[in-house]
Kinemage of the C-alpha trace (Angstrom):
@kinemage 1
@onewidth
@group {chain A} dominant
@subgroup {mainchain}
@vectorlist {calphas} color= white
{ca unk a 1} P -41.104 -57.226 -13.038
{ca unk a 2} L -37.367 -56.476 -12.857
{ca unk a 3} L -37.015 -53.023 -10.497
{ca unk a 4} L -35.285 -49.927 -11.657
{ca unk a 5} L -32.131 -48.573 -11.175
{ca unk a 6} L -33.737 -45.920 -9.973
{ca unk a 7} L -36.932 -43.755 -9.220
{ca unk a 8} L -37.623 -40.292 -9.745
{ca unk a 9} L -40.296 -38.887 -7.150
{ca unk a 10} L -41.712 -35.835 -8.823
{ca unk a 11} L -44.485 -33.813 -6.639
{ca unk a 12} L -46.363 -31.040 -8.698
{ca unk a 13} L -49.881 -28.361 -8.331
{ca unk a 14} L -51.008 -26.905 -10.798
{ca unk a 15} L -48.067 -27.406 -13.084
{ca unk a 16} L -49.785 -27.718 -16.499
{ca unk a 17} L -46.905 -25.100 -18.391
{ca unk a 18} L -44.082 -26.690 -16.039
{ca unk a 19} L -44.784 -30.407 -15.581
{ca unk a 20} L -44.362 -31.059 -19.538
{ca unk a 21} L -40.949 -29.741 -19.685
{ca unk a 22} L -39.975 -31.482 -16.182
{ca unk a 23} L -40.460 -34.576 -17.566
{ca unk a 24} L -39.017 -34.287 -20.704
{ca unk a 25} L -36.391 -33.315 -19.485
{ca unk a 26} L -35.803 -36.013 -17.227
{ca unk a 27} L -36.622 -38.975 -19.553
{ca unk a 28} L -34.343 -40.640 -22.728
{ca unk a 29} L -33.708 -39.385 -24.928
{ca unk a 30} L -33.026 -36.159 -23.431
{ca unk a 31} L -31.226 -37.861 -20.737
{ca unk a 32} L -28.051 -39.692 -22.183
{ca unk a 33} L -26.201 -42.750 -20.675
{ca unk a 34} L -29.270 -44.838 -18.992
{ca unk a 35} L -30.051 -48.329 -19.943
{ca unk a 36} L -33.262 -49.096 -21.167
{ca unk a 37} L -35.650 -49.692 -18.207
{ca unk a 38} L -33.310 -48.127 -15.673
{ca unk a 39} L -35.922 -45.313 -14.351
{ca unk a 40} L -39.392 -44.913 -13.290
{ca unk a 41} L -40.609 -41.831 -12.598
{ca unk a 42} L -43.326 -40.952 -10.117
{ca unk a 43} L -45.582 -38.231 -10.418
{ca unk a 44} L -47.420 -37.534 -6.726
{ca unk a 45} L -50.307 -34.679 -7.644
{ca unk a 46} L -50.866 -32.434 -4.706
{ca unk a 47} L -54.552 -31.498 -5.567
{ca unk a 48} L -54.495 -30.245 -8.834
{ca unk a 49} L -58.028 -29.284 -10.393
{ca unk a 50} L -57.121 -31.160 -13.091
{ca unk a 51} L -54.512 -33.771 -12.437
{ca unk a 52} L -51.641 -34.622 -14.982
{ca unk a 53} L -52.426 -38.036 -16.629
{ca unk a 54} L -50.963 -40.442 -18.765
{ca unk a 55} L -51.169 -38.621 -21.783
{ca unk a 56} L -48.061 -36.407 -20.445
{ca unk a 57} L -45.863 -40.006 -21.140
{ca unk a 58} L -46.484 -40.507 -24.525
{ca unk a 59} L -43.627 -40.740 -26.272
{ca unk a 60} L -40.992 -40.161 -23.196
{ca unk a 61} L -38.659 -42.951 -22.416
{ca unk a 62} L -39.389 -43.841 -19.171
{ca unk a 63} L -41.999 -45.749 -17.249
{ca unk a 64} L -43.876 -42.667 -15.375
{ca unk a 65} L -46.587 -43.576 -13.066
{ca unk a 66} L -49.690 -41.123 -12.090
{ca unk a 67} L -50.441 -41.163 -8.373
{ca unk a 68} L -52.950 -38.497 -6.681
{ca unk a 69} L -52.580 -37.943 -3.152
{ca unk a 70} L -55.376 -38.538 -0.649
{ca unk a 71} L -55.475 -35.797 1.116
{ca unk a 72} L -53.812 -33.115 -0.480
{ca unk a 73} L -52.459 -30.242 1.372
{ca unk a 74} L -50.740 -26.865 1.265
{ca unk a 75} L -47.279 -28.762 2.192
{ca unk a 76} L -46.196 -31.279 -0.192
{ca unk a 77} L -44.542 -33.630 2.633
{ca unk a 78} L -47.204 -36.150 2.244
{ca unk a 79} L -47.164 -36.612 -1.368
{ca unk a 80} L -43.298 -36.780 -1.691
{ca unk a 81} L -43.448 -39.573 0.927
{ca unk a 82} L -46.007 -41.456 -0.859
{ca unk a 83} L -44.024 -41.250 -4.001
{ca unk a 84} L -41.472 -42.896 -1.502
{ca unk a 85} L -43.415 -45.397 -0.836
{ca unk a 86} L -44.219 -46.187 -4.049
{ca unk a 87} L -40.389 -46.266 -5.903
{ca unk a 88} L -39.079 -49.537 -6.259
{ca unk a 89} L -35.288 -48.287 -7.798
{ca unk a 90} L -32.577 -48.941 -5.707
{ca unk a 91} L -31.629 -45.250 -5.815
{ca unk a 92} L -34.561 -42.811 -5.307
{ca unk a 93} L -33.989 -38.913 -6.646
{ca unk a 94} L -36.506 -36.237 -5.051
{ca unk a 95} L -37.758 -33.455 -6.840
{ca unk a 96} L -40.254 -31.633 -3.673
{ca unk a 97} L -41.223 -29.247 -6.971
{ca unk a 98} L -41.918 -30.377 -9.880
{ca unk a 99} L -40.920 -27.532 -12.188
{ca unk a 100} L -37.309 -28.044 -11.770
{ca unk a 101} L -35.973 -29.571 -15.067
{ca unk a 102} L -32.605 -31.213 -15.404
{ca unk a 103} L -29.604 -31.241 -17.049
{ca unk a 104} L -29.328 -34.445 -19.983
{ca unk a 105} L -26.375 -36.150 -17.872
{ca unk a 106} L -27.830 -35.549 -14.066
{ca unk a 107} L -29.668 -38.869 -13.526
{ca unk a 108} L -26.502 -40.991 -14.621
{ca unk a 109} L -24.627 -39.047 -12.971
{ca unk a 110} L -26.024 -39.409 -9.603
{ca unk a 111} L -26.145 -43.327 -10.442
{ca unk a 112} L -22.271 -43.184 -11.079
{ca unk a 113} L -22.059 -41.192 -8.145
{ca unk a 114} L -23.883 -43.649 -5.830
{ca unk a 115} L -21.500 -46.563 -6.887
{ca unk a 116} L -18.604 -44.481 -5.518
{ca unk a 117} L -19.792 -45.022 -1.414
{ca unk a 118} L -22.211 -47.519 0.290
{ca unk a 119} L -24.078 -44.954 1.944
{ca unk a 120} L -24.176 -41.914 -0.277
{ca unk a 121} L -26.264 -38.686 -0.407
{ca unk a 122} L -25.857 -37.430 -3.616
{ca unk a 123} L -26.527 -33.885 -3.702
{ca unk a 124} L -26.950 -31.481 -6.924
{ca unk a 125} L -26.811 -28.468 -7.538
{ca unk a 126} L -29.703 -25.539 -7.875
{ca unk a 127} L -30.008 -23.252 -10.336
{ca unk a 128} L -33.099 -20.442 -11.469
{ca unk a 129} L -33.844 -19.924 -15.024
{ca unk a 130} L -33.510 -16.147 -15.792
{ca unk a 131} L -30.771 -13.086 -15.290
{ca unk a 132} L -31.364 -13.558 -11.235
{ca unk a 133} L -32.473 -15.546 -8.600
{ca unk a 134} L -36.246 -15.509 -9.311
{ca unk a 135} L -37.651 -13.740 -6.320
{ca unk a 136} L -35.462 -10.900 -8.157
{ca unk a 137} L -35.780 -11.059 -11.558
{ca unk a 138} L -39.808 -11.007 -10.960
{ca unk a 139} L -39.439 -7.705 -10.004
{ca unk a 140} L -38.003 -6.659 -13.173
{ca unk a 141} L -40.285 -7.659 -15.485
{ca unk a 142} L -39.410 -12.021 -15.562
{ca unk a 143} L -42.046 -13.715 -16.051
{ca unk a 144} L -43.722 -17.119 -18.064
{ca unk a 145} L -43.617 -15.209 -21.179
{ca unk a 146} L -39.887 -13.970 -20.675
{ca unk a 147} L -38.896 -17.473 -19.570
{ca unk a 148} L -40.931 -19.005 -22.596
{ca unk a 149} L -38.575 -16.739 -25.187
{ca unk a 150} L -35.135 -17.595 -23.069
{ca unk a 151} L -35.933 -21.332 -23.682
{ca unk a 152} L -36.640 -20.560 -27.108
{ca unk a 153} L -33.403 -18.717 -27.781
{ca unk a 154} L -31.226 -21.575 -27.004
{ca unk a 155} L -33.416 -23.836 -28.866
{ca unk a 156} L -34.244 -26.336 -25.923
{ca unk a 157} L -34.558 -28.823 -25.834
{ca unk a 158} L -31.953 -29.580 -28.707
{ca unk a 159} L -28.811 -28.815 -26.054
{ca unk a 160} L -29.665 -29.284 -22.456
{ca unk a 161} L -26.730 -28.079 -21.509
{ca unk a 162} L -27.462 -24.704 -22.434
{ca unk a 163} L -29.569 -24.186 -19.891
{ca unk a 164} L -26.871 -23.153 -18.065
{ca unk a 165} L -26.612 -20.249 -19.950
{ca unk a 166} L -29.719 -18.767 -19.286
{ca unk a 167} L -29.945 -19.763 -15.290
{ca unk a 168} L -28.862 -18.398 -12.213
{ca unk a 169} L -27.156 -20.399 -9.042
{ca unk a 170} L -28.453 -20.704 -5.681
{ca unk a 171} L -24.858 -21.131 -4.621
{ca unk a 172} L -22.837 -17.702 -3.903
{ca unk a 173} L -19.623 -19.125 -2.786
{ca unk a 174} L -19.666 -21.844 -5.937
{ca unk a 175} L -20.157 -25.706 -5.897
{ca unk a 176} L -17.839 -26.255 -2.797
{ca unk a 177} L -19.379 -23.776 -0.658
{ca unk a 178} L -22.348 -23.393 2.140
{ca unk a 179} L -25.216 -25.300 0.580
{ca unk a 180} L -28.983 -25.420 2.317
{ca unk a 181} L -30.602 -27.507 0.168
{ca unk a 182} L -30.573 -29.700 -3.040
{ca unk a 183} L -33.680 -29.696 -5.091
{ca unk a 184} L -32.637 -32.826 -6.403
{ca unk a 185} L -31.147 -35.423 -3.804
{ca unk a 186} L -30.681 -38.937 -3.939
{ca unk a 187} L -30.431 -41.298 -1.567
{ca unk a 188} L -30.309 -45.612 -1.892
{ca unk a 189} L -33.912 -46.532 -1.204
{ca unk a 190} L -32.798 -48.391 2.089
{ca unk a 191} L -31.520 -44.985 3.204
{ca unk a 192} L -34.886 -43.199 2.721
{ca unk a 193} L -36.579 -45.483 4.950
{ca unk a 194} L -33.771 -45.399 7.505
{ca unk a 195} L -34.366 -41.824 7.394
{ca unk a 196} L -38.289 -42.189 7.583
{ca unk a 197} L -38.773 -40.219 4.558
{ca unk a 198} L -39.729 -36.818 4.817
{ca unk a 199} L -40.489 -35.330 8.220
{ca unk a 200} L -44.407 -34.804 8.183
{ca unk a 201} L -44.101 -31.816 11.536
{ca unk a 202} L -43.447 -29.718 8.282
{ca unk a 203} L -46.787 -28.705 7.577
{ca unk a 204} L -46.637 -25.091 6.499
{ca unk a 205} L -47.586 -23.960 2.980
{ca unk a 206} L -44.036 -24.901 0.419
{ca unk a 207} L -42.993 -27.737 3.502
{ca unk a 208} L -41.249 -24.318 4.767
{ca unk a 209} L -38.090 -25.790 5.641
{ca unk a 210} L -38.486 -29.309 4.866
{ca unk a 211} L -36.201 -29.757 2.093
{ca unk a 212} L -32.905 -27.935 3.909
{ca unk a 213} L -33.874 -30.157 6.825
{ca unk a 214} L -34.088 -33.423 5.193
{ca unk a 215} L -30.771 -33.047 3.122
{ca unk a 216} L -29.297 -31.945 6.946
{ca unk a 217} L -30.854 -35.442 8.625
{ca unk a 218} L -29.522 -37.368 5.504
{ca unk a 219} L -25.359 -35.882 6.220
{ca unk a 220} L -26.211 -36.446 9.450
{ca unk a 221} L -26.956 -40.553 9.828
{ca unk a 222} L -24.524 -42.535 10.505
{ca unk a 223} L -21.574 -43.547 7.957
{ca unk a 224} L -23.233 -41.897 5.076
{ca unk a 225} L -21.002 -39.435 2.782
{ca unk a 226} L -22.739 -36.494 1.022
{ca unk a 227} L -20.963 -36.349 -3.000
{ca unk a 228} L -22.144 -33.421 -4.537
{ca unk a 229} L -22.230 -33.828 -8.324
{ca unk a 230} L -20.809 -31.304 -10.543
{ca unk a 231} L -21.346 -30.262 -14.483
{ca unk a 232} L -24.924 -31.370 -13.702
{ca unk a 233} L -28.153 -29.817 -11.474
{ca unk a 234} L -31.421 -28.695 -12.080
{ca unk a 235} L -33.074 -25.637 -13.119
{ca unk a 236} L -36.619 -23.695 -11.607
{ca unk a 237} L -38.474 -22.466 -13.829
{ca unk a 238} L -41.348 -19.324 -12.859
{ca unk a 239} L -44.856 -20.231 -11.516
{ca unk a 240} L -45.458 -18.673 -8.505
{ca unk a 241} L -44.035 -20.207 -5.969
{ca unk a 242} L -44.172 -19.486 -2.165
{ca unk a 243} L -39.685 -18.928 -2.071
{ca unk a 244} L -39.242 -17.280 -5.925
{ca unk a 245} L -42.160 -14.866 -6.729
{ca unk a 246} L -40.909 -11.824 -4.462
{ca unk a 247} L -38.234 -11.014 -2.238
{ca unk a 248} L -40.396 -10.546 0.521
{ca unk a 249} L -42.202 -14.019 0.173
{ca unk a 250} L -38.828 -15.204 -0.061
{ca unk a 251} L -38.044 -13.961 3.279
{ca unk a 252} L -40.454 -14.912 5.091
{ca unk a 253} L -40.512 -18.140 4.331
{ca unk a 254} L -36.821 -18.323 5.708
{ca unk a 255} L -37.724 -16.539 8.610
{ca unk a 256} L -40.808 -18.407 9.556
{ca unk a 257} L -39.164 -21.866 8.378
{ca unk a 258} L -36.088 -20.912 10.737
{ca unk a 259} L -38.111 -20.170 13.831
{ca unk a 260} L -40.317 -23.500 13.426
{ca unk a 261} L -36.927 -25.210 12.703
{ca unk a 262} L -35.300 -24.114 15.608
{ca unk a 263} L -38.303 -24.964 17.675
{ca unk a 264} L -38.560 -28.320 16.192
{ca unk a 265} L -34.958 -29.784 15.926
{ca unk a 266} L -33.593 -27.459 19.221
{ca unk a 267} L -30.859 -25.750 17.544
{ca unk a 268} L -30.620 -22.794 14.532
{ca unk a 269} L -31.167 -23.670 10.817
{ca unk a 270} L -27.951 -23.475 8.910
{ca unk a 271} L -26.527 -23.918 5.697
{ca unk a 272} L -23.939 -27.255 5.569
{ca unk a 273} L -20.051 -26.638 5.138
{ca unk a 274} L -19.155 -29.770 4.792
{ca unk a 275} L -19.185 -30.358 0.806
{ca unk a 276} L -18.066 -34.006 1.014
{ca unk a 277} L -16.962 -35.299 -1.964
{ca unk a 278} L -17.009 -33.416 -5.441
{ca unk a 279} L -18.106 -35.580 -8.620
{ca unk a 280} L -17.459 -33.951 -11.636
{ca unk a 281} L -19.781 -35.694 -14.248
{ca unk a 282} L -18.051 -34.571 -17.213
{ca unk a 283} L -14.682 -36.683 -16.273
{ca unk a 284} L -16.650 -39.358 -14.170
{ca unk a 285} L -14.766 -39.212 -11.142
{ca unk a 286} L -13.953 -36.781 -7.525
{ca unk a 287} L -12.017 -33.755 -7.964
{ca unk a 288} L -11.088 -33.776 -4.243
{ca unk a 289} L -12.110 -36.282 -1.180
{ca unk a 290} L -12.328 -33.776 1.561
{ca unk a 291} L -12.534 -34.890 5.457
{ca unk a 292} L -16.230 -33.948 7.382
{ca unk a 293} L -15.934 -31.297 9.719
């Protein structure tokens, strides 16, 4: 069986409302420009009382495989490295929650973007459905049902691209600036297992700090340049999780994920600087090449 350009691993609990919309959303013909055959997708349940099946695949063009983990747990480190494991595309995309849907363009995008550098870590870019980061907008009144009606509005999934519309970024200081994590980075397959994967210390409910911390160790091995793709990213939508239901959950997961961090890697969490190399999707090619600090 001839492998795939490249894997999707997808980890998701009790996602029944969110999972559906994740994958189509990642899957022709929603997503444009990708040969037939190019992606797999891998869906790693984390304990789910009632797992997502193949019945979620009819009709979605992409070959998605159904994989339960063992031994679930409140961190989903284990089941994003199984999904690891598991992908056979020669570029592997992580999604460490599984409500995040995409934008139509991101997965050829980060393929173009990979051709661009031997070594790449292709980052994109985070955004929150709703008027406000989540952990926010909850407070106000944002919930499934409000999220359900935006979605409606712009008649998605018709234009994918409207999703930016109705979403909030994660970054303040815009694409170029401090970033802590990507909710959707790629990495060539060889590089994940020169990287070991995700770091399974990170046991805390959420992985804690996992993601920021494996996008740092990625920038950080040698010869690799981060490209951080623009016009593209993905987009959270509500259920509960331990970082977007309140400001206070929010909060302290930073603040307990920074102290185990700094206790674990010797030195403080912080966001990276650096924003490498800037793909703009739309034109297919960097708007600047800009030295590492």
């Amino acid at each position: 069986m001839t492998a795939p350009a490249v894997s999707i691993v997808l980890v998701c609990y009790e996602m029944g409302r969110e999972l559906p919309r994740t994958l189509r959303s990642l899957t022709p013909p929603y997503q444009t420009g990708l040969a037939a055959g190019a992606l797999e997708i891998l869906v790693v349940d984390n304990g789910s009382r009632q797992p997502p099946g193949p019945a979620l695949a009819a009709g979605l063009g992409a070959t998605i495989r159904f994989l339960r983990q063992a031994a679930p747990g409140a961190s989903p480190v284990a089941a994003v490295n199984t999904g690891l494991a598991a992908a056979r595309g020669g570029l592997v995309g992580v999604w460490i929650d599984g409500a995040r849907m995409a934008s139509p363009g991101l997965v050829a995008a980060c393929l173009a973007a990979a051709r661009l550098h031997p070594r790449p870590v292709i980052a994109t870019l985070n955004y929150q459905l709703g008027p406000a980061l989540q952990f926010d907008s909850a407070r106000h009144g944002y919930d499934q049902a409000a999220e359900d009606r935006l979605l409606e509005g712009i008649g998605w999934p018709a234009d994918g691209y409207r999703l930016f519309d109705i979403a909030t970024s994660e970054l303040r200081a815009g694409p170029a600036g401090p970033m802590l994590e990507s909710n959707a980075l790629f990495l060539p397959r060889a590089l994940w297992q020169e990287l070991g994967g995700y770091d399974p210390a990170f046991t805390e409910p959420g992985g804690g700090v996992v993601n920021p911390d494996t996008y740092l160790r990625a920038c950080a091995l040698p010869g690799t340049q981060q490209i951080r793709v623009l016009g593209e990213a993905t987009f959270h939508q509500i259920h509960g999780g331990v970082s977007t239901s309140t400001p206070a959950a929010a909060m302290a997961v930073l603040q307990q994920g920074s102290r185990l961090y700094l206790r674990r890697r010797g030195r403080p969490l912080r966001t990276l600087r650096d924003p490498g190399w800037l793909f703009d999707a739309r034109q297919g090619a960097c708007l600047a090449t800009l030295p590492r600090a």
